[in-house]
C-alpha positions in Angstrom: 26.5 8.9 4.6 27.5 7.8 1.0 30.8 6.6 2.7 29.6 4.6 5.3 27.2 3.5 2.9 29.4 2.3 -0.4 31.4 -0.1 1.8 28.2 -2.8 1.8 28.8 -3.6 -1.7 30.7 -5.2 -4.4 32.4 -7.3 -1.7 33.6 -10.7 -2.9 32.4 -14.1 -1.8 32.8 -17.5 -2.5 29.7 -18.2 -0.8 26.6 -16.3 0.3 23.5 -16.9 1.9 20.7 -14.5 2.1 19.0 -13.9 5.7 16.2 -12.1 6.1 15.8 -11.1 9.5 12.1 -10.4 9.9 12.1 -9.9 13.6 13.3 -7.0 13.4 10.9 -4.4 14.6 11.9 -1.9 11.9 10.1 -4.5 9.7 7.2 -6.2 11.3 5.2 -5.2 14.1 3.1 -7.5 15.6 -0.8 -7.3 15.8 -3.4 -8.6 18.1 -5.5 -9.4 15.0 -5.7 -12.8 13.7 -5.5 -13.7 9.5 -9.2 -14.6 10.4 -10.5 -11.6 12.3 -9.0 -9.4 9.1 -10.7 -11.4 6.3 -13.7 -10.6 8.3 -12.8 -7.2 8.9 -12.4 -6.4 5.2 -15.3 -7.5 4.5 -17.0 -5.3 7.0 -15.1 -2.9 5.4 -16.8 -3.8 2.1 -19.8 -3.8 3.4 -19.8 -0.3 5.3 -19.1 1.4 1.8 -21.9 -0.7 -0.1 -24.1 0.5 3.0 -22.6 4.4 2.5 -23.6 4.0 -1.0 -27.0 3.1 -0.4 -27.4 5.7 1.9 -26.3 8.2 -0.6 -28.8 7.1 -3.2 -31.5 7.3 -0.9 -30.5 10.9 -0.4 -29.9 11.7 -3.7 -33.5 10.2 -4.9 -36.0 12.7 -5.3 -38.8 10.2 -4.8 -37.6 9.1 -1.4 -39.5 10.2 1.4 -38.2 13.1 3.2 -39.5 12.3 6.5 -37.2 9.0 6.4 -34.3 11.2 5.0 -34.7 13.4 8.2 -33.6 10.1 10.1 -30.4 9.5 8.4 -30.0 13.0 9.2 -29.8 12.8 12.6 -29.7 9.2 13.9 -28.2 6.1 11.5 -25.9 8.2 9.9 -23.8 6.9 13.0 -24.4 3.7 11.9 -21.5 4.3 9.2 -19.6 6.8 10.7 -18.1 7.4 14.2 -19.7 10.7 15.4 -20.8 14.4 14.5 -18.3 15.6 14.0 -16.2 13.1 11.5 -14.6 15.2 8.8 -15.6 14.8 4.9 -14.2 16.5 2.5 -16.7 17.9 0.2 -17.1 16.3 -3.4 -20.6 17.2 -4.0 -19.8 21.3 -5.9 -18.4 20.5 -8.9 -16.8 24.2 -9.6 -14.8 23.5 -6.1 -11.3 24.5 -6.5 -10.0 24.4 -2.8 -10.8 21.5 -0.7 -13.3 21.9 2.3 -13.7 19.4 4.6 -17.4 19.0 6.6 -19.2 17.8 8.9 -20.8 14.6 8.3 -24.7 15.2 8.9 -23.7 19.0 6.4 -22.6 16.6 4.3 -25.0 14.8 4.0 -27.7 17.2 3.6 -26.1 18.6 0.6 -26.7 15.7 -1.3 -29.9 17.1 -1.3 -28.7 20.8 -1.3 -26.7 20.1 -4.7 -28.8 17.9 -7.0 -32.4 17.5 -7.8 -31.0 13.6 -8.5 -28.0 11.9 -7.6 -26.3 8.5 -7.8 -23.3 7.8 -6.4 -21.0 4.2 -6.8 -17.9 3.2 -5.2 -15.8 0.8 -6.3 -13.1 -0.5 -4.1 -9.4 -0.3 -5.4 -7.3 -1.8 -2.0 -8.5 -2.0 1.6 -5.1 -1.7 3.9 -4.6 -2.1 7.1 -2.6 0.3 9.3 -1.5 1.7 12.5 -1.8 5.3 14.0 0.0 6.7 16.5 -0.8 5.2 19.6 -0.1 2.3 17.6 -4.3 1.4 17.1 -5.4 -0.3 14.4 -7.7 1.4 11.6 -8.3 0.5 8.6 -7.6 3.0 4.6 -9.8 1.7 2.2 -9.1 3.1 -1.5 -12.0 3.7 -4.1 -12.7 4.7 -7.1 -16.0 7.0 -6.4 -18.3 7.6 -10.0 -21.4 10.4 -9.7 -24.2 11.0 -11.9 -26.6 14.2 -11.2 -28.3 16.8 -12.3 -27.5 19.8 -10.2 -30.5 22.4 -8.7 -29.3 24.6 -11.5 -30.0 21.8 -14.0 -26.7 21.2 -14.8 -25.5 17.3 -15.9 -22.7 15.7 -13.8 -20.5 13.1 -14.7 -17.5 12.7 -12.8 -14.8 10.2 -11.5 -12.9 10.9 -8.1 -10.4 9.0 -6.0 -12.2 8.7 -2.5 -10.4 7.6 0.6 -12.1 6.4 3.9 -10.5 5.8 7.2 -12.3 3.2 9.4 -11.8 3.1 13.2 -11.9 -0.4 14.6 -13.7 -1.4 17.7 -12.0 -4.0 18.3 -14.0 -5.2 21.7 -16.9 -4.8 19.5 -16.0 -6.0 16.6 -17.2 -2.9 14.7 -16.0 0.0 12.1 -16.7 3.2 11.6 -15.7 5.7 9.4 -13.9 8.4 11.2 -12.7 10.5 7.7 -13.8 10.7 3.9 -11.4 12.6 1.5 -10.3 12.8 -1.9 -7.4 15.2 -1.1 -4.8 12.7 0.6 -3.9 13.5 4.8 -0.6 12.6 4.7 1.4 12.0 1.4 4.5 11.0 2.8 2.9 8.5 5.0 1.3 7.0 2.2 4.0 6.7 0.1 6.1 5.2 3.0 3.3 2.0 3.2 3.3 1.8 -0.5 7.5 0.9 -0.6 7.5 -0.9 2.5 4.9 -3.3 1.5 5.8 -3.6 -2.3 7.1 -7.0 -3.0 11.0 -7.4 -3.9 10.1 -8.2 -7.8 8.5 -5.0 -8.3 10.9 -2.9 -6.0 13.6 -4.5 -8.3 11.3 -2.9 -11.3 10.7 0.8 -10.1 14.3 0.9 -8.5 16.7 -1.1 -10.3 18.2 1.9 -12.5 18.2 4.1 -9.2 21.1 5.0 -7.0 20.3 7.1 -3.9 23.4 8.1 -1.2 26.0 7.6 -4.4 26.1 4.0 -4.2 22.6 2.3 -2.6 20.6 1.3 -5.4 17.1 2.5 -4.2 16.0 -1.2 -4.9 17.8 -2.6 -2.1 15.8 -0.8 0.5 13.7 -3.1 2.5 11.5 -0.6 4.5 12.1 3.5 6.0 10.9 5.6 8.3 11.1 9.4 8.6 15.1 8.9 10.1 16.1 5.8 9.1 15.9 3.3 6.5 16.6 -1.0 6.1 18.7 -2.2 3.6 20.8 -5.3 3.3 24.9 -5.4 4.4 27.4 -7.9 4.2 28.8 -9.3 7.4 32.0 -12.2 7.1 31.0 -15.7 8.7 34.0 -17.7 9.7 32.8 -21.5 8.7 35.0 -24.6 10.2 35.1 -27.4 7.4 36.6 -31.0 8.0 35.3 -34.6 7.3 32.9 -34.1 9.8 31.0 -30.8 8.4 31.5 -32.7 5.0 28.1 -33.4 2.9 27.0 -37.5 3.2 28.3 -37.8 -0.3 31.3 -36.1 -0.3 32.5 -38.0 2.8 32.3 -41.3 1.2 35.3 -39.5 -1.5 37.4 -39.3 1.4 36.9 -42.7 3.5 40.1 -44.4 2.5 42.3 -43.5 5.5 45.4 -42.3 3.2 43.5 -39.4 2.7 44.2 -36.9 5.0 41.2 -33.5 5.2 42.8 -30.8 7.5 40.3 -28.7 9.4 39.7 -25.4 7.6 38.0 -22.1 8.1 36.6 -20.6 5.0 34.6 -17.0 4.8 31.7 -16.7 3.8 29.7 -13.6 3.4 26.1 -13.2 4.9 23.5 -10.5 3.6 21.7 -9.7 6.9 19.4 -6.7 6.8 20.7 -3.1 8.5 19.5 -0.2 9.7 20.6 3.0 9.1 20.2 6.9 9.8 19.4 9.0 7.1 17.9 12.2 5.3 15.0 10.5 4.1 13.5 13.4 1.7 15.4 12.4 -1.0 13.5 8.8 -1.3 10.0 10.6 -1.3 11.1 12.7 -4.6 11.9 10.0 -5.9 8.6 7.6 -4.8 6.4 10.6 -6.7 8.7 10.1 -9.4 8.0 6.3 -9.6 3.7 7.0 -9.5 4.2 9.5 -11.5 5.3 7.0 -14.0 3.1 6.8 -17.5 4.7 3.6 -18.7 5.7 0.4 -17.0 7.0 -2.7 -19.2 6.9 -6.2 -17.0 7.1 -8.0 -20.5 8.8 -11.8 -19.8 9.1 -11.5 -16.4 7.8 -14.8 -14.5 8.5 -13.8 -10.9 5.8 -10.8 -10.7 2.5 -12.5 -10.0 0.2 -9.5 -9.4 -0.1 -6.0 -10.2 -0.7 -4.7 -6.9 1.4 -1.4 -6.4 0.2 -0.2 -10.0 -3.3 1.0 -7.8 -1.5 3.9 -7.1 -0.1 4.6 -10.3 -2.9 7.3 -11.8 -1.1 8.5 -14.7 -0.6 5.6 -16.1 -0.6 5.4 -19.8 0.6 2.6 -21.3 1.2 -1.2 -19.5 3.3 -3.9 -21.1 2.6 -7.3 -19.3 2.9 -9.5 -22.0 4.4 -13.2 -21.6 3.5 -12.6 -17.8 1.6 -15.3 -15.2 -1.0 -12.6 -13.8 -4.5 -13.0 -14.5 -5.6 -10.5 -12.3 -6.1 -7.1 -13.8 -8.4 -5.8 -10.7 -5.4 -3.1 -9.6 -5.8 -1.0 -12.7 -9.0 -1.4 -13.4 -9.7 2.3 -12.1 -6.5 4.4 -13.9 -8.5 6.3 -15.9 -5.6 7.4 -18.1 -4.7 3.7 -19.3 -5.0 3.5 -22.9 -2.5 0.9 -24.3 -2.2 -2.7 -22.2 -0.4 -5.7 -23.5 
């Protein structure tokens, strides 16, 4: 692998140009969903877990009435999620050490089985959308989930969790539901695998400049993987036919006296086009834990990174240099509970 890999680099030219070769379908893959349809569909997204909230609060008020509680019991609960039997992984015992995942309605009346008062607020981190594997769209949206109770024992809770939803679209209907809730995360690897392929270059360039994976592919170079395969960029030689007639407009006029003679030419020139490859992939999720594991990141000077989007992930954060930067927006980190220093 290292061999076959170590000749796509170094190689000299006297001229490149880089080609991105997006229709590839290792890179895209095409949805039926319109830029339109998915602003909307966020913010139905949004919505669903402001309405969730709600719903919640009523539960966990002890003034509500229970008759009206007995409805969200057993009817518009399904107006949030998809059926009985969606899975949510309990967050409501606070001495939990294992996680147990529950059916929704069980859930849901242990809001009231837990506390004597409860509030609960979400606030939402990313909202992603995805593709399962009969290649459906659905929708991971990424909070920040805060809870405030006293327990039946009379206990105070405070606490802070990372809460994940998956939302099943309808898209006929033009509807989501939530079809899991869980703090403990389904599929790592899968995760991890969306996070790198959708990471800009700039900041693929900052968590894997200093890396070299295979012996020689610097693990910034890797446009996108799979569970057998991975993208990255090789260099292919171009055989390019110059005369007076492939000559720039302004360079022609140098050569119009008809003494001078400009004998046709072929010149190499070396194209970056990107390649895919077979590969032992485990090696690049060690080192994607490694990268959010991270608890310092320095961006200082650099004018190309405009947002600090894959730092959402990043939960051990500690310390975040971003000074003499062009982002405004700090909305990514505002839920890394471990941040103390930012410049």
């Amino acid at each position: 692998m290292a061999k076959n890999l170590q000749n796509m680099y170094h190689k000299p030219a006297t001229l490149f140009f880089c080609l991105l070769l997006l229709a590839s379908p290792v890179l895209s893959q095409e949805s039926t969903i319109s830029a339109e349809d998915m602003a909307t569909y966020k913010v139905d997204a949004e919505q669903l877990v402001s309405y969730l909230e709600g719903t919640l609060n009523f539960l966990g008020d002890p003034n509500e009435v229970i008759a009206e509680k007995d409805i969200i019991f057993n009817e518009s609960y399904l107006k949030i999620f998809q059926d009985a039997e969606t899975q949510v992984e309990d967050d409501l015992d606070n001495t939990r050490k294992t996680p147990l995942n529950k059916d929704v309605q069980a859930y849901l009346k242990d809001v009231m089985f837990f506390y004597k008062k409860v509030t609960f607020s979400f606030h939402i981190n990313s909202i992603d959308q995805m593709i399962n594997q009969n290649g459906q769209v659905f929708f991971k949206v990424t909070t920040n989930r805060n809870l405030q109770g006293i327990t039946v024992n009379g206990d105070t809770v405070n606490n802070n969790l990372v809460r994940y939803f998956e939302m099943n679209l309808n898209q006929q209907k033009k509807d989501l539901k939530i079809v899991s809730m869980y703090t403990t995360r389904l599929n790592e690897r899968e995760e991890m695998r969306h996070w790198w392929n959708n990471m800009s270059s700039s900041w693929k360039q900052v968590f894997g400049r200093s890396v070299l994976v295979y012996d020689t592919l610097p693990f910034m170079n890797i446009i996108h993987f799979s569970d057998s395969s991975l993208v990255t960029f090789r260099w292919i030689e171009n055989r390019v036919e110059i005369s007076r007639q492939t000559l720039p407009d302004d360079q022609r006029e140098e050569y119009a006296d008809d003494s001078t003679q400009i004998n046709s030419t072929n010149t190499a020139i070396y194209v970056q086009v990107p390649d895919t490859i077979k590969a032992d992939v485990a090696v690049l999720y060690k080192i994607l834990r490694a990268f959010r594991a991270q608890k310092k990141i320095s961006i200082a000077h650099d004018h190309v990174i405009r947002n600090l989007d894959p730092l959402s992930e990043l939960t051990e954060l500690v310390e975040l240099d971003m000074s003499f930067t062009l982002i405004g927006d700090l909305t990514p980190i505002r839920n890394l509970n471990k941040l103390e220093m930012l410049n």
